[in-house]
Every structure is written in C-alpha cells, then in structure tokens.
N, C-alpha and C positions, 0 to 999 in steps of 0.2 A: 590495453588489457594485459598484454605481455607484462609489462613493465610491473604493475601491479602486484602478478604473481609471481613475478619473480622477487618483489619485495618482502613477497609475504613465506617466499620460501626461505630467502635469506635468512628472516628472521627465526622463522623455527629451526636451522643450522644452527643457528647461535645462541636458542634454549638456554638458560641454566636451569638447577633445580629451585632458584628462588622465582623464576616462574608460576605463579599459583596453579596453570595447568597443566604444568611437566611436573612439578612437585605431586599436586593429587594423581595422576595417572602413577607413577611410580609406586607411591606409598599406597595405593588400591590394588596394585599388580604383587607387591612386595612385602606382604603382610609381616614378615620375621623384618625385613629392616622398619617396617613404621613403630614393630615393639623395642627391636633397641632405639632409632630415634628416642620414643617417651621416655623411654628407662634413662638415656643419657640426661636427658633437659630435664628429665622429674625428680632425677635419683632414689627411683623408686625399682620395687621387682616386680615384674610382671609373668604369670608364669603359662597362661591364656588368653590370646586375645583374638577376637574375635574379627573375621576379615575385615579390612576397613573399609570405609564407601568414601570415596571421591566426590565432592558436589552434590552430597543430599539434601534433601528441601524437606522442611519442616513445615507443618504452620498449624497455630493452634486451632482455629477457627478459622471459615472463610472470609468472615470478615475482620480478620487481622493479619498482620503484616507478616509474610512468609521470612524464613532464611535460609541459607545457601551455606549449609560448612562445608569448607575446606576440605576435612578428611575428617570422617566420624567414627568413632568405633567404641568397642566399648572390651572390661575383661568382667569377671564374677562379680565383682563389686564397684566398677568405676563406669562412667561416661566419657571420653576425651574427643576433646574438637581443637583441633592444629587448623591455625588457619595464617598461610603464608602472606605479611604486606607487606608489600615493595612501597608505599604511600603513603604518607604518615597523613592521619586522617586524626582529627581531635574527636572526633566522634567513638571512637576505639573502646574507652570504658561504659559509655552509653548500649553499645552495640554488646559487648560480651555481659552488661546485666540480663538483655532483651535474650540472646542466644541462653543464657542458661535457665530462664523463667522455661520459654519453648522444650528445652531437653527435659525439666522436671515434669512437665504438661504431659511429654511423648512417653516419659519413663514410671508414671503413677495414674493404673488404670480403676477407675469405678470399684471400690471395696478392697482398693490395697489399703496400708495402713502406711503414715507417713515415714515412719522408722525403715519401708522398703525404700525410699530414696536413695537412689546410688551416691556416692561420692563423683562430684564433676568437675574436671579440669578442662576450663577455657585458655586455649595457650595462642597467644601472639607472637607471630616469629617474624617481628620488625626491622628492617634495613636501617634503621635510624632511631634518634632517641625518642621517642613519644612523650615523656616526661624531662627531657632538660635537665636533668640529674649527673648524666654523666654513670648511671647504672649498666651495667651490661644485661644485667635482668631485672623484674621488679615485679617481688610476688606479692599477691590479696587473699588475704583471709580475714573471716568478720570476726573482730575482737573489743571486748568491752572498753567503751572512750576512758569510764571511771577510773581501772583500773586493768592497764594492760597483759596480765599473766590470767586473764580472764576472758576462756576461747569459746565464741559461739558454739562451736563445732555444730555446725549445717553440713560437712562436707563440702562444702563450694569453695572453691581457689581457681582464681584467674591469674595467671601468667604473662608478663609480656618484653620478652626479649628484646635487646639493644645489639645487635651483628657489629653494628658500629664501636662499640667498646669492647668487644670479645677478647681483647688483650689480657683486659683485668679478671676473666675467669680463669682458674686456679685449675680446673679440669682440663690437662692437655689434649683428651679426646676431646671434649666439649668446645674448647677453641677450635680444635682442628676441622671440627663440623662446618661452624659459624664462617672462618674463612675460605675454606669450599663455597661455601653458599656467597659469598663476597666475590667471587673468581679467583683468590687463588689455588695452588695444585691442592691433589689429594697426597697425603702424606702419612694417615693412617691405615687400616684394615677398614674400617666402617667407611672411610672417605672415600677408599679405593673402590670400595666394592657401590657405594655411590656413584661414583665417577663410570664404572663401566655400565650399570644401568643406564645413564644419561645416556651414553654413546648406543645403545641398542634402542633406545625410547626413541632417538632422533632418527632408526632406521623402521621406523614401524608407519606402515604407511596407511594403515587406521586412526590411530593417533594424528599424524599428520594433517589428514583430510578433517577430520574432528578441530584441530584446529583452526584452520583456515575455515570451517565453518560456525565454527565457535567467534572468531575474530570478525567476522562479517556481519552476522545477526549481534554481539557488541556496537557496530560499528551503525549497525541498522536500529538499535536500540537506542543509542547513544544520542542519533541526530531525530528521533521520535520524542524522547525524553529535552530537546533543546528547542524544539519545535511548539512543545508543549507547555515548557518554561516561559519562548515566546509570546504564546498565544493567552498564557497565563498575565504576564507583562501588560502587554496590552491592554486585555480587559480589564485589569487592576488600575492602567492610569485612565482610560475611558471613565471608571469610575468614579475614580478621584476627581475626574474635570468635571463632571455631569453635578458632581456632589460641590466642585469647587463654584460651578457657574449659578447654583443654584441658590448656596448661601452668598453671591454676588447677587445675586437677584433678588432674594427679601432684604439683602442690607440694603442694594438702591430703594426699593419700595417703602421701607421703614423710613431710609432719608426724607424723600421725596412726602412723605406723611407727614414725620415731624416738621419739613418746611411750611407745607399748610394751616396743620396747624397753630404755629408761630403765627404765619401772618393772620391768620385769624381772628389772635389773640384772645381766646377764649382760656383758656387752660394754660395753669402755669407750667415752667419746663418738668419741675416734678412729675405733674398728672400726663403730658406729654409722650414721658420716660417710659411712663407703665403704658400708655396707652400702644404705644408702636415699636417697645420692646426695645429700647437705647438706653446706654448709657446717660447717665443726668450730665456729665462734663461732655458729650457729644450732643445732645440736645441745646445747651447752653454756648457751644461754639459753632452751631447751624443760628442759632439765636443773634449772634454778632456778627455773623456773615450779613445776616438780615441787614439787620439796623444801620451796617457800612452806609 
C-alpha cells in the first residue's frame, strides 16, 4: 500500500498543465488566465467572462448520453468548451459534433427564439496530430461545398490544436504556450505566470486528495468498464455457438433427409431441393455418394 501511494503522489509532483485535471482546476481557480488563454488560441476579445467550471456535465435527456467538459464557460455572446487530450482518439470530431448539439439543448430554453443561440467554440488542445496534416491547428466552420465564399454562419467552430507542430505558429506567445504545455520552460509573462500556478496547485492539498480520488474511482471504473466488455464478449460468442451449433444442426437434419429421400427414390433431386431446403448441386452430390 505504501508503495502505491507513494506512486500516486509521485505522480501528482510531476503534474503538468497538459494534465486534464491540473489544467481544469487551474483554469476554474483562474478565471482572468482561462480569458487570456481563449483570447491567445481564438484571437479573439473577450471583455467578460464568466467564471469557468472545471468537469461540468451535461445531458440532454436521461436517456441520452451525458458529457463531461473540460472547462466550460461562457461571455455575453459565446459558449466555450477547452477540453485538454494528451490521446489522440479518432473519435475527436464525432465527440465535439455530440458536445455542441448538448451546449445548444442547455443554452435554448422553451420559447426562446433560435437567433438566441450563442456562438460556440469547441476547442481541442491536442498533444499530437489528430489529422496527419502536419497543422499546428485545424479550424471548422460550416461552409457551402458549392461554393466556398458561402458561410453558413450557425455560429459553430470547432478547433483542434496540434502542440506537436507549434513551431509553425507565427504567434510567439502562442508558441510559447504550446511548449510550456510540452515541458519546456516558461519564457513569457502568461507562461510564467502559468508556471507559478502549477507550482502552488501542486501544494494545495485538496487538490491533491481530489486527485488520488479521482485516479482510484478512474481506476475502479476502468476495470468495471473491462469487466463488462468481458462479460459482453462472452455472451456475444455463447451466442454465436448456440446460433453456430444450431444452423449445424438443421444442415445435418436436412442432409440426413435428403439422404432418405434419395434412397427412396421417389422425388427427383429438384423436388428433394425444396423439400429439405438444399442446394440442388448439394442434393445431386449426396445423390453420388449414394450410388458409389
């Protein structure tokens, strides 16, 4: 048990901010840096925003599938969900259509009119390339296939950063973000002032405990969720044999009939065919088995 926790403290020592739970606690605690964050990545102004939430859960209905942002918040007229992968998941653009249906569902109540729709930014803050492009970033907005200078404007843009190329961005603050979050130093004003949040987040010993219980019920989750895959497994190939042994078992019985009646010889293999559900070239080579 020692050993364990001592593992598990190790590892929160060694936090970065591309941590998804040291990144949201920070950006929840630090509402003025999660507005410059968006301002840096959007290059947008923001002039209000609203405190952020860490780990909010959505869900439109009970019987639909919940989600979990990152860091949610919103100013007068926007929605924004940062949601930090260390994981390159191909499921990525799947997941941020579902996340923004959910945000328009929470943000358009019973006799608003749809023109109150906020503007929503789903942002991906990727370790790696999700797209193979070689992009440091890669932004979505819905635009006409016909004729490209022709803009839905829904308000919707999804976002989805590449940390791994952050060379190629032209914004030296914006670089300098991206390789903070990479491990290396901080070398601007906003990095710096990063950087020593991390080192006060790493002494908070709420946080800490929240982690290591956060990491446990993951970890309890995790082998429920494999268990359950298991047991899914399972029942899936029991299925599969019961269904396998059973169409073995009217093909033997269909044999076993068309043999019959072959020696019979009443019915030709034609009427045979229909009679006990065979093939006419399988009837006609139980036929020569016969006659051997």
């Amino acid at each position: 048990m020692a050993n364990y926790t001592s593992t598990y403290s190790e590892r929160w020592e060694n936090l970065t901010l591309a941590n998804n739970f040291m990144f949201c606690k920070i950006m929840e605690s630090e509402p003025e840096l999660c507005r410059e964050l968006l301002e840096l990545l959007l290059h947008i102004k923001i002039d209000r925003l609203e405190k952020p939430v860490g780990e909010r859960t959505l869900q439109e209905s009970i019987s639909s599938k919940s989600v979990r942002f990152d860091v949610y918040t919103k100013d007068d007229n926007r929605v924004f969900d940062v949601e930090m992968q260390t994981v390159n998941k191909s499921n990525l653009p799947k997941r941020a259509r579902y996340y923004q249906s959910i945000i328009d569902v929470s943000n358009l109540n019973t006799g608003m009119d749809y023109d109150e729709l906020k503007d929503t930014y789903i942002i991906f803050i990727c370790l790696n390339d999700l797209f193979g492009k070689g992009l440091p970033v890669y932004s979505f907005k819905n635009i006409c296939e016909e004729d490209k200078s022709v803009n839905l404007n829904d308000g919707t843009y999804k976002v989805f950063f590449n940390a791994s190329a952050c060379d190629k961005i032209k914004s030296q603050e914006e670089r300098a973000f991206f390789n903070f979050l990479t491990g290396k130093s901080a070398d601007t004003n906003f990095t710096k002032r990063l950087s020593e949040k991390l080192l006060l987040a790493r002494k908070n010993l709420e946080w800490r405990n929240q982690f290591m219980t956060f990491r446990e019920q993951f970890k309890e989750e995790l082998e429920e969720a494999k268990a359950e895959a298991r047991a899914e497994a399972a029942k899936e190939a029991e299925k599969k044999g019961l269904e396998q042994g059973r169409a073995e078992g009217e093909k033997n019985a269909s044999v076993k009939n068309a043999k019959n009646l072959l020696q019979m010889n009443i019915l030709t293999p034609q009427q045979i065919s229909q009679a006990v559900s065979l093939p006419v070239e399988e009837v006609l080579k139980l036929q020569e088995e016969i006659t051997v």
